[in-house]
Every structure is written in C-alpha cells, then in structure tokens.
N, C-alpha and C positions, 0 to 999 in steps of 0.2 A: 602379179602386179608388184611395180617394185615402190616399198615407201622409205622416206627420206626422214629419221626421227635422231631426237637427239641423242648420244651415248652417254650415259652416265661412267664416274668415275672407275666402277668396276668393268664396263664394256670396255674401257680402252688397251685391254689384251686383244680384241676383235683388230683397232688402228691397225696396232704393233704388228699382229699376224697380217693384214694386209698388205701393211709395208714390205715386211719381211720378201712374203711371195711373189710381190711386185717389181720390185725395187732392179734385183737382175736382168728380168726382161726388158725391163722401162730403159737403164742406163749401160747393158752389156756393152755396146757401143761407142760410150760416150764415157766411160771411168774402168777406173782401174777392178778387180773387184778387190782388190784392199782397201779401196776408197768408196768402194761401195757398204762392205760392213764397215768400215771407222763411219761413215754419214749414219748407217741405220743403227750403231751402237752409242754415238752420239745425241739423234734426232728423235729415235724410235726406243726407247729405255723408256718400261713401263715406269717410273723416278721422272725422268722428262716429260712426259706427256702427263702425267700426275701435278707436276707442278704449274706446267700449261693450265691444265684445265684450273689450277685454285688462284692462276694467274691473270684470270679469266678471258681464256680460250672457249671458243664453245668446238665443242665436236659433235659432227653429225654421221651418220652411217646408215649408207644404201643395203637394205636386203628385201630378198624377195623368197617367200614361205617359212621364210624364221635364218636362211643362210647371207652370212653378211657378205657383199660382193664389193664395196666398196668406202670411202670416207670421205670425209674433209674435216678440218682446223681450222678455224677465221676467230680474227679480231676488231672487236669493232673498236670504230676510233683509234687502229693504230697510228696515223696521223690525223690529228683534229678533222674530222669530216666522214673521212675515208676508212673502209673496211679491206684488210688487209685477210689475201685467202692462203696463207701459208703450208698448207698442205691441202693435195687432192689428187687420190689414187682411187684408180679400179682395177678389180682381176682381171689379168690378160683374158682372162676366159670369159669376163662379162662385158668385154668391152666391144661394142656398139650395138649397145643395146639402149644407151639414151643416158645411163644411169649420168655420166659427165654433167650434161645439162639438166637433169632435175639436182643436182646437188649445187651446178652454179645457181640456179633458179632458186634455192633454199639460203645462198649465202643473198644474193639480190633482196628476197623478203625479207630475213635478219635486219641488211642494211638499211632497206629503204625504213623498216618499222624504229629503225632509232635514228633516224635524220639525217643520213649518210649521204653524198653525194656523187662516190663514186667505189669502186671495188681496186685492190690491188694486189699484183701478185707478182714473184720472181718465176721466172723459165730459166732452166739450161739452155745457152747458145744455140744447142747443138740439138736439142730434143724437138726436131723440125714435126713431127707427127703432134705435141703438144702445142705448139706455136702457132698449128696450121688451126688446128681447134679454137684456141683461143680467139684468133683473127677472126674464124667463121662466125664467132659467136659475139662478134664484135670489139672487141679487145684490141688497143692498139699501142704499137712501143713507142714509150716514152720515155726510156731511159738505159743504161748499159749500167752491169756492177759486180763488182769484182771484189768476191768479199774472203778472206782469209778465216776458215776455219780451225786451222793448226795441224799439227803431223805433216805438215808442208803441201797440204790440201788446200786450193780456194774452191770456192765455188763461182762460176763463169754466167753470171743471169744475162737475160736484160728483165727490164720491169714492166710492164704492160697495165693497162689504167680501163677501165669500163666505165663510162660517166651511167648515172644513174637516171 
C-alpha cells in the first residue's frame, strides 16, 4: 500500500535523492545534462529545500513498506487563492503505479482545506508524457513562460491551472 505523509525537515535528503535519480530520465531528452545538474544543484540543495520548507513549502513523499518512491512541494496561497505544486516526481521505476495521482489528490486536500480555489503548476514544453498526465487528470493550459534561471539556462513552461 502506498501512503502519502508529510516529510519533515530531515526527510528532505529522501526529495533530493529522488530528484537526483529522476531528473536524467525525466529530461535526457529535453536539456542539456549541464543543465540538468546546474537545475538539480540549484533546485535540489538540501540549503534549498530547507529554506523552502521554513518558507513554508510543505513537502509530501510517496512510500510503500518504508521505501520512499516519490514526492511533491506545494505552496499554498502562492497567488491569493491558488496552490501552486512546484515540484512532483516519481521513480522511473514506480511509475504507473498511481503514486502521481495520490500525491495530486494530497496536494487537492491541502488546497481545498485552506480555501483554495484552484492548483497551479509549470511543465516543460517539451515533457509531452507530463502534459499528457496533467490533461488526463484535468489540468488545462493557461499560460506559456519563459523564465531565466542564469548560467544562460531558462526554463521553457507553460502553466496549467486545475479549478478546485
């Protein structure tokens, strides 16, 4: 059975490692891999996610019999209403097994229990297997963004909104 619980500040070496392991598979494709570790030594730096969470980020992590296979990062109210899901990964190797939507289903509960009206999140253009998820699960684009991370890296989203 897999459960969906929050990480405290010392779980967030489990995020990092998922990232980590993920991140090549997820974007070989779609980035450079220079630009794959400058994102995950940028994004994923236990210092990052540390100050996320006192930023008040909540982070949650998918495991099943004690191995952790996946995560998410959401903020609520990052625009008045709306819960923004800034990160969400699973192990190539647990993936379709559902954990995706029990962890959107967990950011949903978050939202709805603080008066939230809708979920928000960036996709890479290009990461069409996330996109096609999103959509199924109802998710739809409302927006394109192109945001400069530095080292002469942007990052290429669009924005996709889930009304609640």
């Amino acid at each position: 059975m897999i459960n969906i619980v929050p990480a405290s500040k010392e779980e967030l070496i489990h995020v990092q490692s998922i990232a980590q392991r993920t991140w090549p598979d997820t974007f070989e494709e779609i980035l450079s891999p220079e630009q794959i570790e400058y994102m995950l030594n940028w994004m994923y730096s236990l210092e990052t996610l540390e100050q996320q969470s006192s930023d008040g980020y909540l982070f949650f992590l998918a495991e099943e019999n004690g191995e952790k296979l996946g995560f998410t990062g959401i903020e609520v109210n990052q625009v008045p209403g709306k819960t923004k899901i800034h990160k969400i990964y699973i192990l190539p190797t647990a993936q379709g097994k559902g954990i995706g939507k029990l962890l959107i289903k967990k950011a949903k509960e978050i939202a709805l229990a603080n008066d939230q009206v809708s979920l928000l999140l960036n996709v890479n253009k290009y990461n069409q297997g996330a996109i096609t998820f999103y959509e199924y699960l109802g998710f739809v684009k409302i927006d394109e963004e192109v945001i400069d991370i530095g080292n002469g890296y942007v990052m290429d989203d669009y924005v996709f909104e889930l009304n609640l």
